[in-house]
C-alpha positions as CSV (number, residue, x, y, z in Angstrom):
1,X,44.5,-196.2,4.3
2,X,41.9,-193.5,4.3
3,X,44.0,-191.0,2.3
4,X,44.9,-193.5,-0.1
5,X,41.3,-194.3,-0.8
6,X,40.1,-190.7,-1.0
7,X,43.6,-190.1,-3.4
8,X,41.6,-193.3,-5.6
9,X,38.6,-191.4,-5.6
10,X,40.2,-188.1,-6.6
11,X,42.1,-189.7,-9.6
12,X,38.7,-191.3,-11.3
13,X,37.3,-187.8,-10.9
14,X,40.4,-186.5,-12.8
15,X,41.3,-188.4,-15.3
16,X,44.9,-187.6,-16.7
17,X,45.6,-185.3,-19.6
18,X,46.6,-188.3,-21.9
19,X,43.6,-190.2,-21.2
20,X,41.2,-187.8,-21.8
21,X,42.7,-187.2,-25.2
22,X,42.9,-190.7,-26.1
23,X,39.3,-190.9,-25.2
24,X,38.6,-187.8,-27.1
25,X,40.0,-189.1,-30.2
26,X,37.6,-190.1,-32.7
27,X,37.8,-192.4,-36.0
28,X,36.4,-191.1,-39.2
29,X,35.4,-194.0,-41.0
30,X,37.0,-193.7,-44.4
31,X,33.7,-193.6,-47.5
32,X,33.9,-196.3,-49.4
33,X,31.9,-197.7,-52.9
34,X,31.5,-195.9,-56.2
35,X,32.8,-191.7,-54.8
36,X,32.2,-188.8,-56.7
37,X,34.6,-186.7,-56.6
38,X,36.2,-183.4,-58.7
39,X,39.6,-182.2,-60.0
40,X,40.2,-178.6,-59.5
41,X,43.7,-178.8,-60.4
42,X,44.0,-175.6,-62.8
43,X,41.0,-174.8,-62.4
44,X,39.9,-177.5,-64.6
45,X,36.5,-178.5,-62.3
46,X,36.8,-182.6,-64.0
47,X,34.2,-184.7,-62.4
48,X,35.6,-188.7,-62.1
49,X,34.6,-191.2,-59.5
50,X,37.2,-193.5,-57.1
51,X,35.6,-196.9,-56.3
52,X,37.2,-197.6,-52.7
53,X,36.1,-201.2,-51.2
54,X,34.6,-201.7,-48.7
55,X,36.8,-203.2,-46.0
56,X,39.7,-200.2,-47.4
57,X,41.8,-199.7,-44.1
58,X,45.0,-197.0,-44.2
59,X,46.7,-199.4,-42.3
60,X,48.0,-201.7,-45.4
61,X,48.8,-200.5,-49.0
62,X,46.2,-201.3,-51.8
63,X,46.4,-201.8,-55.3
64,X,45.1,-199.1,-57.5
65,X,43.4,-200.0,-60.8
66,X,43.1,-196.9,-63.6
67,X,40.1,-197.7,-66.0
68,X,39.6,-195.9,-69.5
69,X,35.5,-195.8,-70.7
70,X,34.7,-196.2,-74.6
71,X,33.5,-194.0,-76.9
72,X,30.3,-194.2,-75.6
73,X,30.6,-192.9,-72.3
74,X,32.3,-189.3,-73.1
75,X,31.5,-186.4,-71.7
76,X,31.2,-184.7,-68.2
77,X,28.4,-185.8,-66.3
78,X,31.2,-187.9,-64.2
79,X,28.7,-190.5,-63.7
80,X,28.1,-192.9,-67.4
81,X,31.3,-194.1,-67.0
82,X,31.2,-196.2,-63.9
83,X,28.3,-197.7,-65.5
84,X,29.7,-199.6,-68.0
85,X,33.2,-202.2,-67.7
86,X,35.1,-202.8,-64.8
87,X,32.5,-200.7,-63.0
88,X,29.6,-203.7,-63.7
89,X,31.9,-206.0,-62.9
90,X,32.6,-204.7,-59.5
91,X,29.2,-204.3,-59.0
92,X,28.7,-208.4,-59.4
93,X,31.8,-209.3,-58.4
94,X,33.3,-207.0,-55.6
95,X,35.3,-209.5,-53.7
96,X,37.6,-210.1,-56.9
97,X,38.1,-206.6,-56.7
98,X,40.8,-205.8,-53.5
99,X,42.1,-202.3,-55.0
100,X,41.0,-198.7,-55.5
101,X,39.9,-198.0,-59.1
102,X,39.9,-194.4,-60.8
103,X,37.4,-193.3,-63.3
104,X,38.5,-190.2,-65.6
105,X,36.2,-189.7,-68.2
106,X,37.5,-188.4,-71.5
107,X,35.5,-185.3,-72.7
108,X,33.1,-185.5,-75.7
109,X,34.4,-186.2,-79.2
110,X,37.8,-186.3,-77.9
111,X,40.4,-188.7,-77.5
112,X,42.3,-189.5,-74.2
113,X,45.1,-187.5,-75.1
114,X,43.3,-184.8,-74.6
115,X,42.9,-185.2,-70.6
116,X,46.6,-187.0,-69.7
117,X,47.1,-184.1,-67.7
118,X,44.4,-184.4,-66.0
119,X,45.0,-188.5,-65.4
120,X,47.9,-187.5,-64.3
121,X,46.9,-185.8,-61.3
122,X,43.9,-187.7,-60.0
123,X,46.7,-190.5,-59.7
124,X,48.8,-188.5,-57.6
125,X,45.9,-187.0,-55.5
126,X,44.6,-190.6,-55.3
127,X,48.1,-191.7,-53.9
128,X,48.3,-188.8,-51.5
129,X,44.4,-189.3,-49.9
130,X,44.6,-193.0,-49.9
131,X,47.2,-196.0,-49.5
132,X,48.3,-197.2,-52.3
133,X,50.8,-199.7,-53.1
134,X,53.4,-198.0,-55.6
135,X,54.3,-201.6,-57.1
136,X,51.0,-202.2,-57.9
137,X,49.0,-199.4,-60.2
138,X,47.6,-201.0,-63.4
139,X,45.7,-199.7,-66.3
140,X,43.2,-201.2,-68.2
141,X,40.6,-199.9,-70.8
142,X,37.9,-200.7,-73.3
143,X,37.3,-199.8,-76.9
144,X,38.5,-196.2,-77.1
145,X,40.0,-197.0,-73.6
146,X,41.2,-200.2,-75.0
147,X,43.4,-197.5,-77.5
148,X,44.4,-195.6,-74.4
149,X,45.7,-198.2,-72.6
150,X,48.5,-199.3,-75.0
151,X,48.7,-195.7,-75.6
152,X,48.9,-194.1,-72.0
153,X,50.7,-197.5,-70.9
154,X,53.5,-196.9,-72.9
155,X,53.8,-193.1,-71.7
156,X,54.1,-194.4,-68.3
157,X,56.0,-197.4,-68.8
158,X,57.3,-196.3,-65.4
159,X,54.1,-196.5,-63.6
160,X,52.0,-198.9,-64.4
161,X,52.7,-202.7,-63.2
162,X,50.7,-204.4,-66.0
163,X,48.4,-203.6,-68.6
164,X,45.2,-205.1,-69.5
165,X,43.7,-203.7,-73.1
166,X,40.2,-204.8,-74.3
167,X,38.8,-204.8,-77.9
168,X,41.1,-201.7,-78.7
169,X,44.7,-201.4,-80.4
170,X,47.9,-199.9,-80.5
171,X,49.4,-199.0,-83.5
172,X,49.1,-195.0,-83.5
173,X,48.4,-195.1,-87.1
174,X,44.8,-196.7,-86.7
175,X,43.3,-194.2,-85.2
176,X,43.5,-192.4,-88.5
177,X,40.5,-195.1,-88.8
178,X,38.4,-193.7,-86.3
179,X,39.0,-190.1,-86.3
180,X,38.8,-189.3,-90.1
181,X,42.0,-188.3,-90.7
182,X,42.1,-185.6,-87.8
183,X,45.7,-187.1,-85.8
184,X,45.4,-185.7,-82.9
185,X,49.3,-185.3,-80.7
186,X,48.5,-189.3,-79.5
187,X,51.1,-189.4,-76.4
188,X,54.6,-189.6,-77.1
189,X,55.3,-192.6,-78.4
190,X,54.1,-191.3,-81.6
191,X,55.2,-194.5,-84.0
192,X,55.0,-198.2,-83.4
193,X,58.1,-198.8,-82.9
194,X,59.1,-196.4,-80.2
195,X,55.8,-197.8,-78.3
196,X,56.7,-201.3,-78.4
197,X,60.0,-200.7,-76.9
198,X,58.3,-198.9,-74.3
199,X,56.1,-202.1,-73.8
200,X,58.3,-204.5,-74.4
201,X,59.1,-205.2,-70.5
202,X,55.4,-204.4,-69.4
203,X,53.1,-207.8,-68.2
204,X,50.2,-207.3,-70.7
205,X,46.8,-209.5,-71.0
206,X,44.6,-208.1,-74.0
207,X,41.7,-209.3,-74.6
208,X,39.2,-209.2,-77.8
209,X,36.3,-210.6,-79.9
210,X,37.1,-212.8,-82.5
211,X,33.4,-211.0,-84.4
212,X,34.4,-207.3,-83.8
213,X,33.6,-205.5,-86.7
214,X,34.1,-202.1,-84.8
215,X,37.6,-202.7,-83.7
216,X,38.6,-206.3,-85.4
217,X,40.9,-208.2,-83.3
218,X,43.6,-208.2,-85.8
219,X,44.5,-205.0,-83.8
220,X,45.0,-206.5,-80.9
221,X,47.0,-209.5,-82.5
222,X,49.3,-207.6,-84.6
223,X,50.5,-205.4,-80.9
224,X,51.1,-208.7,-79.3
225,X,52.5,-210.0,-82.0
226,X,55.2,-207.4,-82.1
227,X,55.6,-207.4,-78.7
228,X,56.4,-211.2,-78.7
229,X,58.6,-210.7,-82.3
230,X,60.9,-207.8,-80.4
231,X,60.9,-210.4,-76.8
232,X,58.2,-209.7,-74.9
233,X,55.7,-212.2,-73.0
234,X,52.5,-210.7,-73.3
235,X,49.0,-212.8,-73.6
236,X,46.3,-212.3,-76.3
237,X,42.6,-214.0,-75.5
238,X,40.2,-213.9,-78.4
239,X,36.5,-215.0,-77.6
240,X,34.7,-216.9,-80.3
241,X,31.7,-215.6,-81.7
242,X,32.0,-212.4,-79.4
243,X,31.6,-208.9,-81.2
244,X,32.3,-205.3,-79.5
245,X,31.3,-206.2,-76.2
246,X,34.3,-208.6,-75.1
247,X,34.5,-206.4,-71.9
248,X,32.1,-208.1,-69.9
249,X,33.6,-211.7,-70.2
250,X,37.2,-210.2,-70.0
251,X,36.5,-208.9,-67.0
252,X,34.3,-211.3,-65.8
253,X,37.7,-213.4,-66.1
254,X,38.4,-214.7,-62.4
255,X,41.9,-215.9,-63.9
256,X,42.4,-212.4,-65.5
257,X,41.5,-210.6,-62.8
258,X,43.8,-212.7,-60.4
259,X,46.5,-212.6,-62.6
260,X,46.4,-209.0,-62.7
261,X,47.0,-208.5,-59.0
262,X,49.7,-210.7,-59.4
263,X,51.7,-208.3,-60.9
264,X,54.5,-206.3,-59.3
265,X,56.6,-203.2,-60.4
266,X,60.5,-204.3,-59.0
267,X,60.9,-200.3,-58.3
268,X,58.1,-198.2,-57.0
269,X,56.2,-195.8,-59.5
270,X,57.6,-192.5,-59.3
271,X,55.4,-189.9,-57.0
């Protein structure tokens, strides 16, 4: 009995190899809110933020929400953009929010062309550094954005599980309209046609002011419209007596927002 006792206390002196690792192990917790972070890819140095919530855990995939700024909020301090959008409304309304979201911001006086590359590989670093759900990455945009998101959407037709455009439009021939007469190489599906049967498949909520004398909301309706005309399903809400700003009630939108998350690619976007 003795030998077995002193064996006892020789074991709790020396704890085995496997338990002192296991106790050695420590969990980073992962930062989460509104991240700064920077794309060197190319040297490129892009600032853009990732909003990661709060109760983010590895351990289950999350949906991943792209967001395109306006006009308003070019340029490179990284920063404006988050400020404005989806970014407010995350701010007031986290908990309708479950899913990562990327901010790119589109350099000034250009166009979101301009940085596709760069979108491009934020997504994939985002998907390699977090866990993301491949059946659920959406894109969604105002003004300017609004533009970029039937624009870019159609590009990645493959990618993206729905689209949700706000007070922009996307016929490529009305940007002519905005960019006095300087057509910049606006994604490859270059003419209406070739866009909306990109599209035609795609879930897509758009969402305007019926007062918008910046972008009127006969751009949004005619897209839908031929989306509907050529088979598609997608949803067109126009607020009354709401001008530019139709962002904040759009995504202020708990049915919007829920219906967003409800959609689901049947393959998984392509690494």
């Amino acid at each position: 009995m003795r030998s077995i006792l002193t064996l006892t206390f020789l074991l709790g002196l020396f704890p085995s190899p496997a338990l002192q690792a296991e106790e050695n192990t420590v969990t980073t917790p992962v930062p989460t809110g509104f991240i700064n972070k920077i794309d060197t890819t190319e040297d490129r140095n892009r600032r853009y933020v990732l909003y990661v919530p709060q109760d983010y855990s590895p351990d289950k995939a999350w949906p991943l929400i792209v967001f395109l700024h306006g006009a308003g909020e070019r340029g490179d301090d990284g920063l404006i953009q988050t400020e404005v959008g989806i970014g407010t409304a995350i701010r007031r309304y986290s908990d309708r929010f479950p899913a990562l979201v990327l901010f790119p911001q589109c350099p000034e006086d250009d166009y979101w062309s301009s940085v596709e590359d760069h979108m491009d590989d934020i997504m994939a670093q985002t998907r390699k550094d977090y866990t993301i759900d491949a059946h659920r990455i959406y894109l969604t945009g105002i003004s300017l954005g609004g533009y970029g998101t039937w624009g870019w959407g159609a590009v990645k037709s493959d990618t993206f599980a729905a689209l949700m455009p706000i007070c922009g439009g996307g016929n490529p021939s009305d940007l002519n309209t905005y960019i006095k007469g300087r057509v910049p190489d606006v994604y490859s599906a270059k003419n209406l046609d070739n866009r909306i049967e990109k599209l035609i498949a795609m879930p897509i909520w758009a969402f305007h002011g019926g007062m918008d004398v910046v972008v009127p909301a006969r751009r949004s309706d005619r897209m839908v419209s031929a989306l509907k005309k050529g088979g598609g399903n997608p949803r067109l809400t126009v607020f009354r007596g709401v001008g530019h700003n139709s962002w904040d009630k759009a995504y202020a939108d708990k049915k919007g927002i829920e219906w967003l998350f409800e959609q689901k690619r049947d393959t998984p976007a392509p690494e």
